[in-house]
C-alpha positions in Angstrom: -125.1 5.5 28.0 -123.1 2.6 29.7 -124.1 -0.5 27.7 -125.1 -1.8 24.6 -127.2 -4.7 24.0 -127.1 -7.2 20.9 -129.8 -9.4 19.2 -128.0 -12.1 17.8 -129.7 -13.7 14.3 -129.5 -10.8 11.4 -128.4 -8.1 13.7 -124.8 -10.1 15.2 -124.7 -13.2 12.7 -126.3 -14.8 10.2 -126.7 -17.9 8.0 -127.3 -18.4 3.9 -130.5 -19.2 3.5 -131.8 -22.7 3.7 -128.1 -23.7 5.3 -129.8 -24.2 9.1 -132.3 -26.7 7.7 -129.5 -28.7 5.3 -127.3 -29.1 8.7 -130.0 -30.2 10.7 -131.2 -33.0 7.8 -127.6 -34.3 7.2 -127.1 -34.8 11.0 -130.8 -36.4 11.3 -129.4 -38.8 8.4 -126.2 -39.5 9.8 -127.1 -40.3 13.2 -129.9 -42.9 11.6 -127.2 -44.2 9.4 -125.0 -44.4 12.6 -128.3 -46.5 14.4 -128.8 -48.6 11.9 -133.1 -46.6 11.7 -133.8 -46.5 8.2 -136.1 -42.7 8.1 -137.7 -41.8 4.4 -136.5 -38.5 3.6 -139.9 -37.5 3.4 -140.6 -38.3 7.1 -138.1 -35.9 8.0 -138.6 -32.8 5.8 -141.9 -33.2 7.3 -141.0 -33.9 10.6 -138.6 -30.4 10.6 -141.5 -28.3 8.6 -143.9 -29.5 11.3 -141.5 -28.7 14.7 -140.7 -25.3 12.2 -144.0 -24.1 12.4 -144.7 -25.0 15.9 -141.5 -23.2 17.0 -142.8 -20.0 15.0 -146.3 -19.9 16.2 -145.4 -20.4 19.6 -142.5 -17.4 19.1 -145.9 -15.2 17.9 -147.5 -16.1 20.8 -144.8 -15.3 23.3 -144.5 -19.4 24.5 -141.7 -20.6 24.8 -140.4 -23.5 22.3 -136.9 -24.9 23.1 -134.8 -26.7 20.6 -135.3 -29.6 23.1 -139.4 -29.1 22.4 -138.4 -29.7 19.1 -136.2 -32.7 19.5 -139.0 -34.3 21.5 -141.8 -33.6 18.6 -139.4 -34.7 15.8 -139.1 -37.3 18.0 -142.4 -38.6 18.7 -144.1 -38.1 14.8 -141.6 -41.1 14.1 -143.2 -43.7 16.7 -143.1 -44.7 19.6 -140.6 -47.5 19.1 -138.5 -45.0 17.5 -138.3 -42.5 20.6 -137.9 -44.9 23.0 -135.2 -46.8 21.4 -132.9 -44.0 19.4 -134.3 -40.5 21.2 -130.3 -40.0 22.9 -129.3 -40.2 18.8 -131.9 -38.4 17.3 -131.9 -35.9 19.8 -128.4 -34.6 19.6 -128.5 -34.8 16.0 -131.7 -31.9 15.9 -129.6 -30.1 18.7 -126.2 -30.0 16.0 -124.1 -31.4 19.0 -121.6 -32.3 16.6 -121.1 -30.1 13.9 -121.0 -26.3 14.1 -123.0 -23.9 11.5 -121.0 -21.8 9.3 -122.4 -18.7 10.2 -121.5 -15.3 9.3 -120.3 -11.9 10.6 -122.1 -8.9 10.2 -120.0 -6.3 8.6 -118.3 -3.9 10.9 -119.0 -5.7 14.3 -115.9 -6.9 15.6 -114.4 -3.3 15.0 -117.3 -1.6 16.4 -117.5 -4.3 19.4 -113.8 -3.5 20.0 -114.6 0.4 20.1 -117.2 -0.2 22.6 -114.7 -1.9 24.5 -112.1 0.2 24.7 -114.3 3.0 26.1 -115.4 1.0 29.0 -118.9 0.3 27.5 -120.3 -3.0 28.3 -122.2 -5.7 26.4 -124.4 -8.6 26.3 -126.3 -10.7 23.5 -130.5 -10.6 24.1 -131.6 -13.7 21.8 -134.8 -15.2 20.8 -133.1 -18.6 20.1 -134.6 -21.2 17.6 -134.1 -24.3 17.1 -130.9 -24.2 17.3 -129.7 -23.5 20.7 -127.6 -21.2 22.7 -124.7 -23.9 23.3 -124.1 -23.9 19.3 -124.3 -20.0 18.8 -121.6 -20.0 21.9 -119.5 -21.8 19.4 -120.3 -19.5 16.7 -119.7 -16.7 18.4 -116.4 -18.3 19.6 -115.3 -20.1 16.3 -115.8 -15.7 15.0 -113.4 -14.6 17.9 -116.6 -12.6 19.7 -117.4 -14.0 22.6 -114.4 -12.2 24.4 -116.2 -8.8 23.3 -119.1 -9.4 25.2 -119.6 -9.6 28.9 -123.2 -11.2 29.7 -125.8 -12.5 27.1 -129.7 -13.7 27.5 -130.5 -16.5 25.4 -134.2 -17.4 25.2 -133.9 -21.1 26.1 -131.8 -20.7 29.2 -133.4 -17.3 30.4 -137.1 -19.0 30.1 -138.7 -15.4 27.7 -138.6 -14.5 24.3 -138.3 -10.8 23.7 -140.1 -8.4 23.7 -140.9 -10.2 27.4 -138.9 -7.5 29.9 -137.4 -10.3 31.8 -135.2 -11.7 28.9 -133.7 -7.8 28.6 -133.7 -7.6 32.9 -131.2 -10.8 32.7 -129.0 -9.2 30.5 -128.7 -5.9 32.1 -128.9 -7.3 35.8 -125.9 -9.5 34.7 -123.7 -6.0 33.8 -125.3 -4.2 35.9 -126.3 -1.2 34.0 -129.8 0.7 34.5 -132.6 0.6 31.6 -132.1 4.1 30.8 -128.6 3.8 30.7 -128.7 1.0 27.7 -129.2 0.8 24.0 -130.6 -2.4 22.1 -129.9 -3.2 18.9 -131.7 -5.5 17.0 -133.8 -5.6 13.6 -136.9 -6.5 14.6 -140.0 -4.1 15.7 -142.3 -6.5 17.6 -139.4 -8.0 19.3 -136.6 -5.9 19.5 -137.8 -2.2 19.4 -141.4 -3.1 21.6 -139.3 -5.2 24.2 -136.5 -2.9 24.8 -138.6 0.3 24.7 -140.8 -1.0 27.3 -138.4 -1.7 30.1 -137.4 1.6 29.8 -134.0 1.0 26.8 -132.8 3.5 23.9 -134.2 0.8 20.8 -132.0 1.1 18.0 -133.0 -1.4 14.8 -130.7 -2.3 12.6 -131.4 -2.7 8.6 -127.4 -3.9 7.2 -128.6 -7.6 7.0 -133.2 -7.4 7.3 -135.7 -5.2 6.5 -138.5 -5.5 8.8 -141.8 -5.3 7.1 -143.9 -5.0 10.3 -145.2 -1.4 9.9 -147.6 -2.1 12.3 -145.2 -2.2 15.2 -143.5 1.0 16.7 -140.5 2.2 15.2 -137.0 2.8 17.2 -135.5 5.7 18.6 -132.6 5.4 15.7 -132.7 3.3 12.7 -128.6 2.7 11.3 -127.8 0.6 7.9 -124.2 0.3 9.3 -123.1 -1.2 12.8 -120.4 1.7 13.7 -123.6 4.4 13.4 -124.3 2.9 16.9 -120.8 5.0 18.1 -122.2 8.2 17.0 -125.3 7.4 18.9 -123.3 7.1 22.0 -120.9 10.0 20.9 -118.1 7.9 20.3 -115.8 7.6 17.4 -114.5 4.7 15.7 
């Protein structure tokens, strides 16, 4: 094996519950503050519910919903008036332009990343990104000293697929240029993670330390690992 590939949200990083939507509500308040556009609160917990849901049925569906698609509906439920006047505003307030999540590290990462590293194997991100997009999980990563550990990633909104879609996993392995069957992905999700990278050919490796998938109707991986370091033994490599 050569490379190693990385899902991002509850296999990399993750976020408290809840947090992702608070952010996203103060900015949306702020910035109408900042406009001088006076939103009910109600208005906006059910303009984010409603772009929530559209975002997750078209992720079922294999469609692809940008955080920008989401911007533009939050947008639009408010009015017309309201898009055409105050979208610049709105908009970067529903992309987080401004402020940066406080995310957090899954345990035993960076030191595995580093192992990885140091034997010459390469790495990239594969990410179904939601409504938050890639440019603020490039910060997280960053703001977590990561981004140095990895050499190419494939983020759903700038790639144009959601996983399991081959050609978000082709991206990321054209870009180190490693072979299918010389690349592991690891990520916690069956119908995403484990379908996807099985089927262009990958070693799928889910990963339970942060999610337990409850799709038992989906195939499961190749190796199944609780801890992030078990992925060195898969590759015969030790910490």
């Amino acid at each position: 094996m050569r490379a190693v590939t990385y899902d991002f949200w509850n296999t990399l990083m993750w976020a408290e519950p809840g947090m992702m939507g608070e952010l996203r509500r103060g900015q949306i308040e702020l910035a109408a503050e900042g406009i001088g556009l006076e939103l009910p609160p109600d208005a906006i917990e059910q303009g984010l519910l409603a772009i929530g849901e559209l975002h997750s049925e078209a992720w079922m569906r294999g469609e692809l919903f940008n955080p920008r698609d989401g911007a533009d509906h939050f947008i639009a439920s408010l009015g017309e008036g309201t898009a055409e006047k105050h979208a610049d505003a709105l908009t970067a307030a529903l992309l987080l332009d401004s402020v940066q999540p406080d995310l957090n590290i899954a345990p035993e990462v960076e030191d595995t990343l580093e192992v990885l590293k140091e034997n010459g194997i390469r790495t990239a991100i594969v990410c179904d990104v939601g409504l938050a997009p890639s440019t603020v999980l490039r910060r997280s990563l960053e703001s977590a000293g990561l981004i140095g550990l990895f050499d190419a990633w494939a983020f759903s909104d700038e790639v144009g697929h959601y996983k399991p879609s081959p050609e978000i996993f082709r991206h990321a392995l054209e870009s180190i240029e490693v072979a299918p069957e010389h690349a592991v992905h690891v990520g916690d999700l069956r119908r995403t993670d484990v379908a996807g990278s099985r089927s262009f050919g990958m070693t799928a490796v889910r990963y339970t330390g942060l999610l337990e998938d409850d799709d038992h109707e989906s195939a499961e991986a190749d190796h199944v690992i609780t801890s992030h370091s078990e992925i060195l033994k898969i590759l015969g490599l030790s910490a």
